[in-house]
N, C-alpha and C positions, 0 to 999 in steps of 0.2 A: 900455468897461470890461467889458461882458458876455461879448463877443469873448474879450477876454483869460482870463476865468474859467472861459469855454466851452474855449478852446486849455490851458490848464493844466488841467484836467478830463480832457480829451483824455491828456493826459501822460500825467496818474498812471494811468489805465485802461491806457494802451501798458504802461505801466512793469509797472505788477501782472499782467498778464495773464503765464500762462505761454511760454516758448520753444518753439516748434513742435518736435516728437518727429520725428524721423527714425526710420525703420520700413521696415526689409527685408522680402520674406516669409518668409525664413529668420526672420527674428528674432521677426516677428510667431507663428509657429507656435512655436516654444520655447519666448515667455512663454505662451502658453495652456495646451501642454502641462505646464507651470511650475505656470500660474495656476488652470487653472478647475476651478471646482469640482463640477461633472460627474464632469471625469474622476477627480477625486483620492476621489469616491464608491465609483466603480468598483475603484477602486484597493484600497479598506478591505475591500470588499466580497471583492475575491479574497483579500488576508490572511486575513482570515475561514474562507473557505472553504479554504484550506490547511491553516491552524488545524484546525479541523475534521475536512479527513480523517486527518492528523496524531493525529488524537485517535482513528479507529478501529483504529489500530493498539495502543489499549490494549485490544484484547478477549484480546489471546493474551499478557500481561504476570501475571505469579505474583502467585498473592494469598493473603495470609496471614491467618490467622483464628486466635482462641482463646477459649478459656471456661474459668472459673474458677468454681468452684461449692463451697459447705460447708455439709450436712446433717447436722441436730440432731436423731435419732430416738428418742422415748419409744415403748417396747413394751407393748403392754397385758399385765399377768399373765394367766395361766390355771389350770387346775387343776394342772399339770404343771410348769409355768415360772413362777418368781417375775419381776417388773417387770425390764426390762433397757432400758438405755442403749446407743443408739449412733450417731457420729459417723461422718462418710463428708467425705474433701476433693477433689474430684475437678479434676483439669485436663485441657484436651484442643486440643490445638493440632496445626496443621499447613499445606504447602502444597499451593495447586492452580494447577497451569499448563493452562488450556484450549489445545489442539496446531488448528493448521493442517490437519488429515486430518478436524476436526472430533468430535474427541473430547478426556479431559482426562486428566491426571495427576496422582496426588492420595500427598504423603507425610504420613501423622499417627503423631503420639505421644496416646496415654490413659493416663493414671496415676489411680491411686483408689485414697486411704490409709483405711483402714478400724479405727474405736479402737471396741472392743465389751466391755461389761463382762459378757455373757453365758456362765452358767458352762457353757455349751454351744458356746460358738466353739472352733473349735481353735487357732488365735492370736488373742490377745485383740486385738494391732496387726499387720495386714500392710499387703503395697503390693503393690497390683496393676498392672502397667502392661504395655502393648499396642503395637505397634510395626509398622503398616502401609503396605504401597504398593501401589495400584491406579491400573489401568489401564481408561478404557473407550473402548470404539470405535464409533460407530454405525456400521451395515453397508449401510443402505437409507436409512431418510429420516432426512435432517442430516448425509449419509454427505461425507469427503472433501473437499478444498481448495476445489473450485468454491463450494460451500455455504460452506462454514466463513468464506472469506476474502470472501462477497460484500458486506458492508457495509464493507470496507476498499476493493473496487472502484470501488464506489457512490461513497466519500467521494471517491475520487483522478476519478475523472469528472465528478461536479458542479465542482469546483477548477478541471480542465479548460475545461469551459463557462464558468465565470466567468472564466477568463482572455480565453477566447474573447468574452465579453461584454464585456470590457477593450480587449482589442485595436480590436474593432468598435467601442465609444466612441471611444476614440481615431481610427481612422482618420476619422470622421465627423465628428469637430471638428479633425483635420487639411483636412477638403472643406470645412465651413463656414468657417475661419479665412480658407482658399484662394480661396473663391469669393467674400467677405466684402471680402477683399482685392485681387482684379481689380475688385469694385466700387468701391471707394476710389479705385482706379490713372486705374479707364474715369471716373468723375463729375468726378476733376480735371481729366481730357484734354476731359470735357462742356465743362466750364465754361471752357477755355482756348479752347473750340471757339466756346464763344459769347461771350465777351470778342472773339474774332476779327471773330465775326460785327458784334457793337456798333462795332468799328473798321471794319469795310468800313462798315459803314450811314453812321458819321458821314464817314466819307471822300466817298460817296456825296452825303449834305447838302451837304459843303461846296462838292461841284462844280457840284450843282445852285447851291447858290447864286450860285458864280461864273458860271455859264453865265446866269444871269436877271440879273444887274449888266454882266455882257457884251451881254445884250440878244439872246442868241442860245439862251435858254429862255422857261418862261411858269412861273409861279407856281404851277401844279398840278404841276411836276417835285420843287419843293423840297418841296413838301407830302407828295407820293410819298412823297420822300426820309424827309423826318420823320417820318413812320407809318412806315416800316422801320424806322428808330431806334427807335421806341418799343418796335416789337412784340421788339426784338431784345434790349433793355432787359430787358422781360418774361422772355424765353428766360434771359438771363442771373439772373437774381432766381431764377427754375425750379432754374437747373442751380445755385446755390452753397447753396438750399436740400437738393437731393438729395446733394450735397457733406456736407452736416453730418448727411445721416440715415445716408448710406454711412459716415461716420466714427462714430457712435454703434454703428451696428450690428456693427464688428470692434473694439471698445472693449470692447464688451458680453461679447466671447470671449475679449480676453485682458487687460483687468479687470476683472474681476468685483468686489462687492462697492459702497461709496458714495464712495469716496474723490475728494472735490470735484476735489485737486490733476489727479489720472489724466483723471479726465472735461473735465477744463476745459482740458485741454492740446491743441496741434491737433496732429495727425497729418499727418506728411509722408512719405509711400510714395515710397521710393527704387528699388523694382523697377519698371522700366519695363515697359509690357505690350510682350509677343513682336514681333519681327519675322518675317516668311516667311520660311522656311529654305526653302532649296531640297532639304536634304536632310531634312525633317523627313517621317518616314514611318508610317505608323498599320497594327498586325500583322491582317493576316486575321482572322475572326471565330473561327474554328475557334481556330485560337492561344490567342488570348485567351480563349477558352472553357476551355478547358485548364488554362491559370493560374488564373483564379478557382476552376474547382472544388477543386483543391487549394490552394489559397490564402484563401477566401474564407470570412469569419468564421461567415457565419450556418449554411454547409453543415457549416462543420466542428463546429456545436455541433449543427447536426443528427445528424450521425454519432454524436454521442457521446450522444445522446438512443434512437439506435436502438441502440447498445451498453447503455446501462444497462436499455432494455426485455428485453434479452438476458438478461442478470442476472437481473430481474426473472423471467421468463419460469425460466428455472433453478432458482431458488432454489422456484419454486411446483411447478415439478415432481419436486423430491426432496420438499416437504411433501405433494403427493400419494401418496407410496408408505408401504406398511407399515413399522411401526416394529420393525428389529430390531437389537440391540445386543452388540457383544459385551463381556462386562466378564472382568477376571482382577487375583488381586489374591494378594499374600505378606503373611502375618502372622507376627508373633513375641510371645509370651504370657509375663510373667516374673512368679512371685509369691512373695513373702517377707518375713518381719517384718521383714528388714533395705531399707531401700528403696534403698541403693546396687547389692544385688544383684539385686533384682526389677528394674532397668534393665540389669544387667550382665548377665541372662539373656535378657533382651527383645531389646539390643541384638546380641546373640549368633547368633541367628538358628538356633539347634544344633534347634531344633524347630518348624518353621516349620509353618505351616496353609497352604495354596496352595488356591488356589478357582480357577476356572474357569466359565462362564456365560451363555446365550443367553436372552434376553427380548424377547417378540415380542406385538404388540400390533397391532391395525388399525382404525378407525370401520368399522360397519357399514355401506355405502351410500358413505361417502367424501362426503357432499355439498359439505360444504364446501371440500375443499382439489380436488374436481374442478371446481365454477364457478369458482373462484380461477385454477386453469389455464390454463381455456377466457377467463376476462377477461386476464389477460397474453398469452396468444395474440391476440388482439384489439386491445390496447394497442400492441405490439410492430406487427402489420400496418400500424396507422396510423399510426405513427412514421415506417415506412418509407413511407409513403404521403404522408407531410410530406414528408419526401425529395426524392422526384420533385416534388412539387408546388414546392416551395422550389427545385430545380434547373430546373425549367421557368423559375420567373422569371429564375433570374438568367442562363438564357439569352436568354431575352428583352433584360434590362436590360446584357448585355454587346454585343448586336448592337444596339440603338439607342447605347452608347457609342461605339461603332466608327462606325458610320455618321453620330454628330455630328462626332466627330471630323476625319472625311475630307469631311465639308458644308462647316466650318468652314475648311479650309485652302481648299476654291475660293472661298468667300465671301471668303474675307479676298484671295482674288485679283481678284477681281470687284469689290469697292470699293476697294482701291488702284484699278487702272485706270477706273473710274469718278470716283473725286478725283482722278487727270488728266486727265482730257478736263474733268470740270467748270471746272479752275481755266482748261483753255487757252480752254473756252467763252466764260468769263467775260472773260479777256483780250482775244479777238478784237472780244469786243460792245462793251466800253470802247473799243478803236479804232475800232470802225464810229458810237461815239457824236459821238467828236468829230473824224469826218467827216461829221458831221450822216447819216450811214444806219440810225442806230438811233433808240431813244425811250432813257429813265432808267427806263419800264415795265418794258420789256422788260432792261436791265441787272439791274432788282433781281431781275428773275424768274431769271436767271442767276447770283445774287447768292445766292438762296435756295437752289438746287439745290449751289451750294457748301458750301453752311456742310452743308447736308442732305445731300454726300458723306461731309464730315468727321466728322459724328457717326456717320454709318454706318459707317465706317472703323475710327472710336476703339471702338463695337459691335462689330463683327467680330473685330476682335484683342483685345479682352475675352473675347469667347465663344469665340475658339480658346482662349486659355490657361482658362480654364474645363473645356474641352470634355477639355483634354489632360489636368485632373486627372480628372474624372468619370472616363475611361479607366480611371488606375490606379489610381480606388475603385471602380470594376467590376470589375477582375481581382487585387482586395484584396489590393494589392502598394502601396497608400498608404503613402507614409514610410516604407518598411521598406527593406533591402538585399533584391539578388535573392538567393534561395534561403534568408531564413531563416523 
């Protein structure tokens, strides 16, 4: 009866447990790209920063402004003038477009209706209104586009870098998904290597056995024989444990979040790891060097670090120089008890005031905007001194990619040919066994060197396909097409 409740127990666990996923690295790389939440960080993070620069483009957008004002004036009498009243309505409106050359443009209207009961006004009601456009230009410091448009450059280079900070996410959970994934591929090849190995051992057992019922062994072969089972037992227990951490750890990449179903599901990697190609070939160091620096996320948001110092550095050298402006501006002046025509005079322009005007100013000593300089100048050096320092490495880390790469292809040549000669090892000793010129010692030690070709084998062709992406996230040409 227990049996039976134990075997129907069994059932329902097969039944509930979920269908094994089948999982390409195409596919695997998609959902993370899909899924994780890294990148989709990154991803806000540049929206943002578009936003953003997007938004320094409202510095040179027309802005409109007005004021509306109405004054109640009691006059004190004096000896000469009896008490008088009077009322003032004033309005004054207009536009200003701040210009790209780093100066602004300004059109306004002022009107001011004036009601006076003073027997001394000469219209008791008039309307004064004013009808202006000016121009101003700074000539030295604030002078011209560089200046004017630097926080618009600012905004479109940081965008820049956060894309470049995108991209570099991304590629980097394209290599962890990647590498995440040759592990998954290598720990089920593990573990088929040592299921292999548990089937030589007990095949092993069973001959010793027969060989000791034949009478043509001794009881310390079968023994042999079962401490190799066991130990091979173990190995296996080893490898379906690393099996479920290799499947957690690219689970972890491309579901994110707690969802029991995704987690509880097994994972079945349908890309085989690589075979040797004969034509499979790994580009010169130089090459590859070449690619990365134009390709390569971290140099390109370095450049753009040493470009905004540039800026920087710019903009503190026109606040270094003396302030001189030119301003010029056309007035038109209309006044009359009729207020239709004090505008119809204004707007007229038949008498216009024209001003013209240079305004020059300096700090004494400059202290401030000359440390200001000399620290951009400084700023700007070590920017570019990140530069080199950041191209040094990834020279470095592009010739150790080349050179694993081209490891990996004789290695993986070197253990194929060593798991042949192991297995014909193994075969020959099993014939010299049972022409009595061996031991079952000496078989399992033959036995061992097997299964220890095989795993180093199913290693090898791991870390070549490993090795081949490292490559092209060293020459940060990961997942993209060539040339964009």
């Amino acid at each position: 009866m227990d049996a039976i409740l134990i075997a129907l127990g069994a059932s329902a666990l097969l039944q509930a447990a979920p269908a094994p996923s089948e999982l390409s690295l195409d596919g695997a790389r998609s959902l993370a790209l899909e899924r994780n939440l890294g990148l989709q960080i990154e991803e806000l993070a540049t929206e943002a920063a578009l936003l953003r620069y997007r938004a320094t483009g409202g510095a040179f957008d027309w802005v409109y402004d007005a004021n509306l004002s109405y004054t109640d004036q009691q006059i004190e009498p004096s000896d000469l003038f009896s008490a008088s009243n009077r009322q003032v309505q004033q309005l004054s409106t207009g536009f200003t477009r701040p210009l790209e050359t780093g100066g602004n443009f300004r059109a306004s209207f002022d009107s001011s209706l004036i009601d006076s009961d003073s027997s001394f006004a000469v219209d008791p009601r008039a309307s004064n209104d004013l009808l202006t456009l000016a121009y101003s230009q700074p000539l030295l410091r604030g002078a011209w586009r560089d200046y004017a448009t630097a926080s618009v450059r600012q905004g479109e280079k940081d965008w820049q870098r956060q894309r470049e900070r995108e991209r570099q996410a991304r590629q980097k959970l394209l290599l962890d998904v990647t590498n995440a994934y040759w592990d998954l591929v290598a720990a089920e090849a593990e573990l088929g290597v040592a299921s292999s190995g548990v089937d030589l051992a007990r095949r092993q057992v069973e001959q010793s056995q027969k060989r000791l019922d034949a009478g043509l062994g001794v009881r310390t072969d079968v023994l042999q024989s079962e401490t190799e089972l066991a130990q091979r037992e173990q190995e296996r227990l080893a490898a379906e444990n690393r099996l479920r951490a290799a499947s957690d750890a690219l689970k972890q990449l491309v579901f994110p979040g707690s969802d029991r179903a995704a987690w509880s599901r097994e994972l079945k990697p349908t890309t085989q790891l690589p075979q040797l190609a004969s034509g499979l070939l790994v580009p010169q160091w130089e090459a590859a060097l070449a690619i990365a620096i134009d390709r390569r996320a971290e140099l390109r948001q370095q450049r753009l670090s040493v470009q905004s110092a540039e800026v920087r550095r710019d903009v503190a050298r026109s606040d270094s120089r003396p302030q001189l402006d030119f301003d010029l501006s056309a007035a038109s002046q209309g006044y009359d008890p009729n207020e239709g025509e004090a505008l119809s005079d204004a707007a007229s322009f038949d008498y216009p005031t024209l001003r013209a005007g240079l305004a020059f100013s300096t700090p004494i000593g400059n202290t401030a905007a000359k440390n200001q300089l000399a620290a951009t100048w400084a700023d700007l050096r070590a920017e570019k001194l990140r530069y080199d320092q950041l191209e040094t490495s990834v020279l470095a880390d592009v010739r150790d990619a080349v050179r694993q790469a081209q490891y990996q292809i004789e290695a993986v040549r070197a253990a194929q040919k060593s798991l042949e000669l192991a297995r014909e090892q193994l075969e020959a000793e099993r014939a010299r066994l049972e022409n009595d010129q061996s031991t079952v010692f000496q078989v399992l030690q033959f036995q061992q060197e097997l299964v220890r070709a095989m795993s180093v084998e199913v290693l090898a062709r791991s870390n070549l396909a490993k090795s081949r992406t490292r490559l092209e996230a060293a020459q940060g040409t990961l997942g993209e097409a060539p040339g964009s």
